[in-house]
Structures are given as structure tokens and as C-alpha cells.
C-alpha positions in Angstrom: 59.1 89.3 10.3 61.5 86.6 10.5 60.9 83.1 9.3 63.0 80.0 10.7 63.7 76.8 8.4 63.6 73.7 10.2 66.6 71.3 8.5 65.2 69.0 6.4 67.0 66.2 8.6 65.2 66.8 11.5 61.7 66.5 9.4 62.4 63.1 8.3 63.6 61.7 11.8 60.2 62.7 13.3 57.9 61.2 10.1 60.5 58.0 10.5 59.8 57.9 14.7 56.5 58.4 13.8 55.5 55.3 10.9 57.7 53.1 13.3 55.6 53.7 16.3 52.6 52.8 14.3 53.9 50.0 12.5 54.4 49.0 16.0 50.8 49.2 16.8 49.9 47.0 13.7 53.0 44.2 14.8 51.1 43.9 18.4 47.4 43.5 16.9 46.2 39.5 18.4 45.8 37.1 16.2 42.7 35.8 14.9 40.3 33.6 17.1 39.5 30.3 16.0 35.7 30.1 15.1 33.3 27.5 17.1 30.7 25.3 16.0 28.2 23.1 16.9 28.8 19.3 15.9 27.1 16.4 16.6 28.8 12.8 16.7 27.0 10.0 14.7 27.3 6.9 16.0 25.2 3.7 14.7 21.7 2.9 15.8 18.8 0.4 15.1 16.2 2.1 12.3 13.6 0.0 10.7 13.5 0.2 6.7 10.3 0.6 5.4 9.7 1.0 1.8 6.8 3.5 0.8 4.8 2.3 -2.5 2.1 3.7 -4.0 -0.7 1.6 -4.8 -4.6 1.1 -4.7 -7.7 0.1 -2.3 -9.6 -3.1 -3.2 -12.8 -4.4 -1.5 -12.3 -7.4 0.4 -15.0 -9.1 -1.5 -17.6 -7.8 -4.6 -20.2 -9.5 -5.6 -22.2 -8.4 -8.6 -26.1 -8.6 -8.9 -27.5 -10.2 -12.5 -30.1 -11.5 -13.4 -30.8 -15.6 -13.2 -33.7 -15.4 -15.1 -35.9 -14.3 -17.8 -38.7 -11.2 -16.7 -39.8 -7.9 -15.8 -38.5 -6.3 -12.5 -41.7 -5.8 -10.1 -39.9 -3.5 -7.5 -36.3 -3.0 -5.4 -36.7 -3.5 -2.1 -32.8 -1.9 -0.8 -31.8 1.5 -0.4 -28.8 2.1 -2.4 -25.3 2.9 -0.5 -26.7 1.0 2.3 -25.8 -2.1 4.4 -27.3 -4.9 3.2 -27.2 -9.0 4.2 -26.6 -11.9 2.7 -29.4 -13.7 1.5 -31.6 -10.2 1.4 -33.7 -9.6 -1.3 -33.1 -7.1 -3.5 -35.1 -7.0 -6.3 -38.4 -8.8 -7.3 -39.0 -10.0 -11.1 -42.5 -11.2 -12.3 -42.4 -14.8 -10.6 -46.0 -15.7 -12.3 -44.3 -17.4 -15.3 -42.1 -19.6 -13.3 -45.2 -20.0 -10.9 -46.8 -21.9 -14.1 -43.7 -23.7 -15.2 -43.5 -25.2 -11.4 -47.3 -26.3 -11.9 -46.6 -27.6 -15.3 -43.4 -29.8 -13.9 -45.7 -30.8 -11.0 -48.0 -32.6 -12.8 -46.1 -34.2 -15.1 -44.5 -35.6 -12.6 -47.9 -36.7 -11.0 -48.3 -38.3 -13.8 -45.3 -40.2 -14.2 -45.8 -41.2 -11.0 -48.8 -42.6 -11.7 -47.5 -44.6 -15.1 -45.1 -46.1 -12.7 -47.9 -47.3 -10.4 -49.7 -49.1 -13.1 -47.0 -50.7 -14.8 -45.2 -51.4 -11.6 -48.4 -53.6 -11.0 -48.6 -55.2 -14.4 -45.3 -56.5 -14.1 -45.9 -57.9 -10.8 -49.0 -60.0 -12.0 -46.4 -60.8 -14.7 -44.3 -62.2 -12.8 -46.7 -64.5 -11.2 -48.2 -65.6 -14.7 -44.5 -66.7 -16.3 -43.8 -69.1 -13.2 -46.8 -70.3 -14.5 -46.7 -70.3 -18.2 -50.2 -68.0 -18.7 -47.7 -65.4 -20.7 -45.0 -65.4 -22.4 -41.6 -65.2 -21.7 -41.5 -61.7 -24.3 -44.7 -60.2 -22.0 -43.2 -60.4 -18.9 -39.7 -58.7 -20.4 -41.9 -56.0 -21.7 -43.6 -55.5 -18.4 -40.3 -55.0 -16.5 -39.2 -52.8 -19.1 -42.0 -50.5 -19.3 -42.1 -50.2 -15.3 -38.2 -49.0 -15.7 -39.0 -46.5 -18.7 -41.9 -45.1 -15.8 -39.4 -45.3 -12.8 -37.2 -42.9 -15.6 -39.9 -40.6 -16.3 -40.7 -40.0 -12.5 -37.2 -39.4 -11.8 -37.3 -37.1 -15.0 -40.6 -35.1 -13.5 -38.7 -34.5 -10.5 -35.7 -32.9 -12.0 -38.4 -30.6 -13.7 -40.1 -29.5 -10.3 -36.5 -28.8 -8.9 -36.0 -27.0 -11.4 -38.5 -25.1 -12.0 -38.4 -24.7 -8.3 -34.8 -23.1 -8.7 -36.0 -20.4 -11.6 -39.1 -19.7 -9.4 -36.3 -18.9 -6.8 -34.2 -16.8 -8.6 -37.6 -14.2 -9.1 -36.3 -13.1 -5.9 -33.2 -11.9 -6.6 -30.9 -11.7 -2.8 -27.4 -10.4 -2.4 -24.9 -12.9 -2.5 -22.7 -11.7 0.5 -22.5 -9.0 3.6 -22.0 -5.5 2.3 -22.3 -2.3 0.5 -24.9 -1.9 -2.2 -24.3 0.7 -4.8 -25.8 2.5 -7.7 -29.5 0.2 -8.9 -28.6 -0.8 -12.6 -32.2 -1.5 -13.1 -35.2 0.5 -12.4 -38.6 -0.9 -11.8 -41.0 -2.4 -15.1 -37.0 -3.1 -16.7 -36.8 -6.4 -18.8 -34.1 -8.1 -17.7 -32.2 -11.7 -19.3 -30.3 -14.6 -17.9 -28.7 -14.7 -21.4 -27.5 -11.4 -21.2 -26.3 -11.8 -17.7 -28.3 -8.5 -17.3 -26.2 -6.7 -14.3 -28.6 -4.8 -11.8 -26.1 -3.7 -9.1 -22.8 -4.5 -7.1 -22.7 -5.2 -3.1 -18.6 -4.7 -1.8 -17.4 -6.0 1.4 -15.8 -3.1 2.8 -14.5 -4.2 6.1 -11.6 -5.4 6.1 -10.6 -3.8 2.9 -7.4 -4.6 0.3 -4.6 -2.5 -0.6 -2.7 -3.7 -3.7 0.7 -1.9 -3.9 3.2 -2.2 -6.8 7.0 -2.7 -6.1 9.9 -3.2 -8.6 12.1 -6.2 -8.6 15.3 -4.3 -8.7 14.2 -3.2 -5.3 13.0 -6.6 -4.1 16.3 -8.2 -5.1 18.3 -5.4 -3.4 16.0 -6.2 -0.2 16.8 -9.5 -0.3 20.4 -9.0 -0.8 20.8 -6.7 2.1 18.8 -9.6 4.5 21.8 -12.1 3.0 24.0 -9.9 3.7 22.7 -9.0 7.3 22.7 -5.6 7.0 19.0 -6.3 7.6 17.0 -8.1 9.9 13.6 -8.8 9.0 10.8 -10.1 11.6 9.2 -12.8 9.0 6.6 -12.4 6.4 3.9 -12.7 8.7 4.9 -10.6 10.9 5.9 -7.7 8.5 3.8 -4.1 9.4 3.0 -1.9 7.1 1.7 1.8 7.6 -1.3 3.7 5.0 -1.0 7.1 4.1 -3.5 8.4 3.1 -4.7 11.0 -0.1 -4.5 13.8 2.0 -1.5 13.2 3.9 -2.5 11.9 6.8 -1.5 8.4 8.6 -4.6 5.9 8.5 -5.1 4.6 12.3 -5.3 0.9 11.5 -2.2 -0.8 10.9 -2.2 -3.3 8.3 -0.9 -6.6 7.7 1.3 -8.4 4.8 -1.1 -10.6 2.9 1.4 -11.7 0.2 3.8 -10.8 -2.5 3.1 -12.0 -6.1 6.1 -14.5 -6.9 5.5 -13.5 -10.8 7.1 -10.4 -12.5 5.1 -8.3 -14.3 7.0 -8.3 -18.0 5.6 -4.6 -19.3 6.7 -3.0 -15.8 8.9 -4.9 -14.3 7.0 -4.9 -10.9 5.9 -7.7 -8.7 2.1 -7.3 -6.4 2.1 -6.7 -2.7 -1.2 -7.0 -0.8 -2.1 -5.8 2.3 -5.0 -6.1 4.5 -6.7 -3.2 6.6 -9.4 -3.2 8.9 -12.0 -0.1 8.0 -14.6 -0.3 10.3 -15.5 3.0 9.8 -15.4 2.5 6.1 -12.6 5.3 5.6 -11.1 3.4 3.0 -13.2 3.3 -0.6 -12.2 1.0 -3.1 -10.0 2.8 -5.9 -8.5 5.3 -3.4 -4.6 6.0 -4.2 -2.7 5.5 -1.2 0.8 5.0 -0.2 1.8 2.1 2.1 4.8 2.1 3.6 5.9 -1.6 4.2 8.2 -2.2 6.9 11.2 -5.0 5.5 13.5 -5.1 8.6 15.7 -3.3 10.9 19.1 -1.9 10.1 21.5 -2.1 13.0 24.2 0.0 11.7 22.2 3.0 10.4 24.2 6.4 10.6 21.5 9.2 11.6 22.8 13.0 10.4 20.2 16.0 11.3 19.0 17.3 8.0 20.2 20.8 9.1 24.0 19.3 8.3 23.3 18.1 5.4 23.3 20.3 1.8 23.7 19.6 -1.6 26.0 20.6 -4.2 26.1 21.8 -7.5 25.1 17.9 -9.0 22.4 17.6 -6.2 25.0 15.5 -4.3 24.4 15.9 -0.5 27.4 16.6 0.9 28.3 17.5 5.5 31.3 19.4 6.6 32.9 17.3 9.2 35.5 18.4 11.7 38.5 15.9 12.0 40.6 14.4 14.7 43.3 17.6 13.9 40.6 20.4 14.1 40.6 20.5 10.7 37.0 21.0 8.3 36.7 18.5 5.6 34.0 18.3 3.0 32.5 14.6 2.9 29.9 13.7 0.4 27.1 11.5 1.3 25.5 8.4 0.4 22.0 8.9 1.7 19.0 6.3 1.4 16.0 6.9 3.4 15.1 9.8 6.2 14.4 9.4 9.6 11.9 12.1 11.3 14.2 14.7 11.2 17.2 12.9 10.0 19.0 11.3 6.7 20.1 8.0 7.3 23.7 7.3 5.3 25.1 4.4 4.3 28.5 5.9 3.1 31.0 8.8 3.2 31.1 9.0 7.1 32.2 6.4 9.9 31.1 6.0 13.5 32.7 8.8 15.5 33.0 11.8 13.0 31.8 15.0 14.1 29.4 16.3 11.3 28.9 20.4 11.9 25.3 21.3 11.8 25.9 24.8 13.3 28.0 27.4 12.4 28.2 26.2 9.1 28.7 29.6 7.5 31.7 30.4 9.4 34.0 27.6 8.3 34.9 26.2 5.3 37.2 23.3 4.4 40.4 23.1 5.3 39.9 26.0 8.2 40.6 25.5 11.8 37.5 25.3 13.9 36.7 24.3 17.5 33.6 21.9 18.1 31.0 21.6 20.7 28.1 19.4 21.0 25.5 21.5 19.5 22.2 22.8 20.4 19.7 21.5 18.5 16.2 21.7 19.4 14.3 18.5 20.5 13.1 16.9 17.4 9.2 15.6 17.2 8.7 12.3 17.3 9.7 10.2 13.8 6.5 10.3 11.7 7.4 6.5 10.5 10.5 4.2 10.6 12.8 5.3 8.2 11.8 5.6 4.3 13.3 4.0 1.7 13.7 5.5 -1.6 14.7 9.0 -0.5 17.4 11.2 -2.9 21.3 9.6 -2.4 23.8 10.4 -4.5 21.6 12.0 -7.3 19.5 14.8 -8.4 17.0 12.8 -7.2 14.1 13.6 -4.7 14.6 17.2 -5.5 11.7 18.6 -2.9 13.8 17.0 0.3 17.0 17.9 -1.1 16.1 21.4 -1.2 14.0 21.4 2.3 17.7 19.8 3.6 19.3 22.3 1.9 17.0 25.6 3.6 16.8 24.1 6.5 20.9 23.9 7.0 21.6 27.6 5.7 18.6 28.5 8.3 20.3 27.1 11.2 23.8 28.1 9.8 22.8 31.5 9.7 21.2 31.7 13.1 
């Protein structure tokens, strides 16, 4: 058996012809596509500021039931919890001792009135009998004086009977104003005083009903300072609208109205008042119920709207948009966010009118890549809930709930 060599030359030509043709393969592979995304252009747009406060319900009036007088409570004639009217009786103390005061005033005024007949006619014979010099001069005197001592003591007895007329009176004890009546203080056969101001229940006007919300006057001044400034365009204190959310989350129906805002800052706080008014005919609204009112203060004209899906937050809690520039280019802008919007952050800094923020595609680009933009396809967003919030996270750690909603919400539509 015979066994041919191949020359080594020949070996290494064909391995040579053969890691050139497939370094030619690798030379001719096409270049890398440019990846797309979904950008939306933010241009500015009228949005209401409203700042949300938390605060308190108040009854529009409350009235408490106490005792006027001295005396044992007979019966209660009201239903507790119930509607009651003013001038209604409530509660009936043992009127007999006041029954026998009024008798005793009457007749001593009877018989005042009956001095003051008698020396009324005394002096008027004496008056006759000094023309004539059948008395004295020092008689006559006396006579007029005595008939002004009984005019006194008449006018005396009739302050009594009004009086005693009044405590006789307040035996029926009535409720002061239109309202609710709560819990009875006092129970039937209870001794109750005028000198201890004895208190036997409360009635609360609960239609329309106060709210009494709380707001800090570093805010206030800043509020102020933007309307100088006209970055904000309020309607007029009379005019201003403010919104009630309630315990549970929900919007109260009734809109409210600005009452006023205390002009006096609370030193231990550092807070001013604000009271609103709210009709509750359906007597939703209790007093002492914590609710939030969002207050509107004006209108910003210039407001920047970015989708919360294009908005995250870094490491610092910073929230921070990739925008695409003029050159195709993805920068990294970081935000100056200060209230939300439905579905959108409102910003007041780190982006102008006319940049392209990407809100899709997010995970495919980073900054400093090439990327090609088109509008993107966003689903329609609900209706706002409210005008836009004031007090949501900026710049900080702040607010650390809707930071990290923001924050899901944009890697969920990145990585759709």
C-alpha cells in the first residue's frame, strides 16, 4: 500500500483561501439598525393649581343645651339624633317653684300698685290744702315724696313679675337653633343648676357644614409670589373652588366655596386657617371627619405636561426623562416636578417647549445612543381626577409612593 504526502505548501494555501473567504463573510455583515421609539413633544398648556390640605369638618352652627334654672327634670320630649326646631322644647324641669315665685312677684306688685293709689291721692288733696295754708309746706313735700317712693316700688313689682316670668320660662327648656340633637346629658328625675351651667345636650347645624384646613405660610408666600410674578392667574378670593376628598377616597359631590383665610400665623406651627363652606344636604359630612380639600389658587399658563410612563427616578429619588435631541441623539434630563395632572407630572424645569421626552422604548436606548422617534402610542388617558396637585415629590426623595408608581409604570410600558 502506497501513501502520497501532500506538500505542506499546498495545505497552507487552501487553510489561507479558506479564513479569507470567511473573513469576507464577516467584512459584508450590515450594520446595525438604529432603534425606534415612541416620543411625545411637550408643549405648554393651561392647568389649574390646586393645593390639597388636610384638615377638619365643623358644624355650621352648635348650640349647647344647659340649664337656666334651678330644678328637677320632669321629662324629655325629643328623640335623640333627630331633627329638631328652633324654639322646640326639649326638656321639662319642675315649673311649680317658679309658678309660686310669679304669684309671689304678682302680688307684691298689686300691692305696690295699690300704695301708689293712696298716696297718689293724698298728695293731691295736698296740694289743694297748701294753696290754701290748711298744711304745711313740710306735709305736702312729704306727700309727693311718698307717692314717688310708691311709683318706685310699682315699677320694682313689675321687674319681679318679668322676672319671675322669665325663670318660669326657662322650665321649658327649647333648642336654641335648627338642627341635630345628640346624646341627652340628663335623664328624667336629674337635678340640674343654673350655677353650674348644668349641660343636658348639644343641637349642630349640619347643613351647610365647615371645613377648617391648615396651610403653611411658606407655601402661602410662594402662592403669592408666583401670582406677582404671573406665573399664576388666580380668579379672585370669592371666586376660588375648592374640591373634598373624602376619608375613603372618594370626591364629595358638592363643591365648596372659600370662606376665608386667617390673616394671623399660628407661632407653634407656623400655619395660617383656611375655611371652606359645603353644602351637605344629605348630611354626608359629620363634624370632626378628616378630610382633604384641595383648594384651587389659579391657573398656570405655561405648565409642561410629561406622561408619568416617561418619567423615573434615580438613585437620589430625582425624577429624571430621556429626551431625544435635535441630532438624534438621547440625553438624560432631570426634572423639576411639582404637582400631577391625571396621568401626567407637571415640570417646571429641566425641559423646554418642543423636546421630545421618550416614553416608549425606553429600555432600548440609553444616553448618548442614536435613536429614531415617532409620536407614540399611548393609550387614551381617563379624564383628570382634579386640576393639577400641588405638593407632589420634585427634586427629592419626597412623595415616595408616586415616585415609585412613576417609576413601574415607565419600566411597564418600556418593556412592552
Amino acid at each position: 500500500m502506497r501513501v502520497e504526502r501532500v506538500p505542506f505548501r499546498l495545505l497552507t494555501a487552501a487553510t489561507a483561501a479558506v479564513m479569507l473567504a470567511a473573513c469576507g463573510q464577516k467584512q459584508s455583515a450590515p450594520p446595525p439598525q438604529t432603534p425606534e421609539v415612541g416620543v411625545v413633544t411637550v408643549e405648554p398648556q393651561s392647568v389649574p393649581v390646586v393645593t390639597e390640605l388636610p384638615g377638619r369638618t365643623s358644624a355650621f352652627l352648635v348650640a349647647q343645651v344647659r340649664a337656666r334654672v334651678d330644678g328637677i327634670v320632669l321629662r324629655r320630649e325629643f328623640t335623640e339624633g333627630t331633627q329638631v326646631q328652633a324654639g322646640q322644647r326639649l326638656y321639662k324641669i319642675d315649673p311649680a317653684p317658679y309658678i309660686a315665685a310669679l304669684n309671689n312677684a304678682k302680688a307684691s306688685l298689686a300691692k305696690a300698685q295699690a300704695n301708689l293709689a293712696s298716696t297718689t291721692a293724698q298728695a293731691n288733696r295736698y296740694k289743694v290744702l297748701v294753696a290754701a295754708n290748711a298744711v304745711s309746706k313740710q306735709d305736702y313735700d312729704n306727700a309727693v315724696a311718698a307717692e314717688g317712693q310708691a311709683a318706685a316700688d310699682v315699677a320694682a313689682g313689675k321687674a319681679a313679675v318679668d322676672t319671675a316670668q322669665i325663670n318660669l320660662g326657662y322650665t321649658d327648656v327649647v333648642s336654641p337653633v335648627t338642627g341635630q340633637v345628640g346624646i341627652s346629658q340628663v335623664t328624667p328625675g336629674a337635678y340640674v343648676q343654673a350655677s353650674q351651667a348644668t349641660l343636658m345636650s348639644t343641637v349642630q347645624q349640619l347643613d351647610p357644614v365647615y371645613v377648617d384646613v391648615t396651610q403653611s405660610s411658606l407655601a402661602g408666600l410662594k402662592l403669592r409670589r408666583d401670582i406677582q410674578a404671573g406665573k399664576l392667574k388666580t380668579n379672585g378670593p370669592n371666586a376660588a373652588k375648592v374640591e373634598l376628598v373624602l376619608e375613603d377616597g372618594r370626591v364629595y359631590s358638592e363643591k365648596g366655596k372659600l370662606q376665608f383665610t386667617d390673616v394671623t400665623v399660628d407661632q407653634t406651627t407656623g400655619s395660617v386657617t383656611i375655611r371652606a363652606i359645603f353644602q351637605n344636604r344629605d348630611h354626608v359630612l359629620l363634624p370632626g371627619m378628616f378630610v382633604r380639600a384641595r383648594i384651587e389658587e389659579g391657573v398656570n399658563d405655561n405648565a409642561l405636561l410629561v406622561p408619568q410612563v416617561g418619567v423615573t427616578h434615580d438613585q437620589k429619588g430625582q425624577p429624571t426623562s430621556l429626551v431625544l435631541g435635535k441630532d438624534g441623539k438621547v440625553e438624560l434630563h432631570t426634572l423639576q416636578t411639582t404637582a400631577t395632572y391625571g396621568q401626567y407630572w407637571v415640570v417646571e424645569g429641566g425641559l423646554n417647549p418642543g423636546d421630545r421626552v421618550i416614553v416608549q422604548g425606553t429600555d432600548k436606548v440609553r444616553p448618548g445612543m442614536q435613536a429614531k422617534g415617532v409620536p407614540a402610542q399611548l393609550p387614551p388617558a381617563p379624564p383628570a381626577s382634579g386640576p393639577a396637585v400641588a405638593g407632589a415629590p420634585g427634586s427629592s426623595a419626597a412623595g415616595g409612593e408616586q415616585a415609585a408608581s412613576g417609576a413601574a409604570a415607565a419600566s411597564a410600558a418600556s418593556g412592552a
